[in-house]
N, C-alpha and C positions, 0 to 999 in steps of 0.2 A: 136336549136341554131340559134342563128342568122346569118347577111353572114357579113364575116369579111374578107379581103384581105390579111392583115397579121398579123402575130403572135407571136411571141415572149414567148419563155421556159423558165424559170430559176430553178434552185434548192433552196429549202427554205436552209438557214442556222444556222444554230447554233444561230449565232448572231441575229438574225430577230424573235425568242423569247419571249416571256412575262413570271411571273413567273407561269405560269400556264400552260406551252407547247404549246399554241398558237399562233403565227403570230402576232405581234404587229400591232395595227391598223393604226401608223405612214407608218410601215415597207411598207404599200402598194399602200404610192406613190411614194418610190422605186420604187416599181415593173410596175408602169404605167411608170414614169420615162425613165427606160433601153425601155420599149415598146417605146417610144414617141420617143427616139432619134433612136433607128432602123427603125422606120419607117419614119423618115427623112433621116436615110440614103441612105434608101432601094430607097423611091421616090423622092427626093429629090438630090439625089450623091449631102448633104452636110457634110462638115465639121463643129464638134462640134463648133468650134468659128466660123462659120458664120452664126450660128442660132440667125436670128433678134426679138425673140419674147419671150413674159413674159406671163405666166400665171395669167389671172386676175381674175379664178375662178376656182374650185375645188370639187367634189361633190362626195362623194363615198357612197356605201352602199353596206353594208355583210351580207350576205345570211347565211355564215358558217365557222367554225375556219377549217383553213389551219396549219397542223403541220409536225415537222423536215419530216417527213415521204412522203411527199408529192411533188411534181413537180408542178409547177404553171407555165401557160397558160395564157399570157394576150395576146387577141385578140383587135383590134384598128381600128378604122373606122374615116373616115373623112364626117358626112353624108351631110353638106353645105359647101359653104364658103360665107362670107359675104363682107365687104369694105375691114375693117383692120382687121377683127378676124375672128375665124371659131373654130366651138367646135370639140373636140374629145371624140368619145364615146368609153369605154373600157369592154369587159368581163374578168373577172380574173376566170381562170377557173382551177381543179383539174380533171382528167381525160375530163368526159362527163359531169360534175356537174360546173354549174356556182355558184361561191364563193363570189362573187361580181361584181359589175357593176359601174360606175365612169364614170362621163363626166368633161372634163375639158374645158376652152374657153382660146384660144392662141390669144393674139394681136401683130400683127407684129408692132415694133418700131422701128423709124428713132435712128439710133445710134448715132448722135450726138446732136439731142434735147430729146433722150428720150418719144418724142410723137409719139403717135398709128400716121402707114401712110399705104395704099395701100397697098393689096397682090399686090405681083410683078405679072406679065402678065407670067414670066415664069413659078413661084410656081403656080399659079392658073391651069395652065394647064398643069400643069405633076401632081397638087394630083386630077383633075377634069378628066384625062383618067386614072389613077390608080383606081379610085373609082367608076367609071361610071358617074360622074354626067354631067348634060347639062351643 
């Protein structure tokens, strides 16, 4: 496995289903989702509405069907940051078995023009000692 800082458990549920007893493949940017905002809370001590940033790209790939039976593991990395954006990479994992893998790319946006601006100098260095990076 790779090294991941933190992590995030859920229970698959009832709802999250396909009709074939597997995990719907929507269901699991849910489960990045709930990952992404705990890890801003974790690093970040923010609040859900003062999170400045939109997902401008999305990329997932499944290894293997996760069902009701199962506990899912999504582990979340920040491994750069860039001007206005920085990707997150995620393992979705069931016990020791990685399920899937997804990188998403977050751009920080000015709230009242809606255009990409600057990681703040604070955010940069609270996820740049959370994660290791220079």
């Amino acid at each position: 496995m790779s090294e991941f800082n933190h992590e995030t458990t859920l229970s698959v549920r009832y709802r999250d289903l396909d009709p074939w007893g597997h995990v719907n493949n929507a269901v699991y940017v849910t489960y990045l989702e709930h990952a992404r905002v705990d890890y801003l809370d974790e690093v970040l001590d923010a609040e859900l509405e003062d999170i400045d940033m939109v997902i401008a790209n999305l990329e997932i790939d499944y290894k293997q069907s996760v069902t009701l039976d199962d506990e899912v593991t999504v582990a979340i990395r920040v491994p750069s940051l860039g001007t206005s954006s920085y990707p997150m990479e995620y393992e979705v994992r069931v016990g020791d078995d990685v399920v899937a893998t997804a990188e998403t790319t977050q751009v920080i946006v000015d709230a009242e023009t809606g255009k990409p601006t600057a990681i703040s100098d604070d955010r940069r260095e609270k996820v740049a000692a959370f994660e290791g990076l220079d």
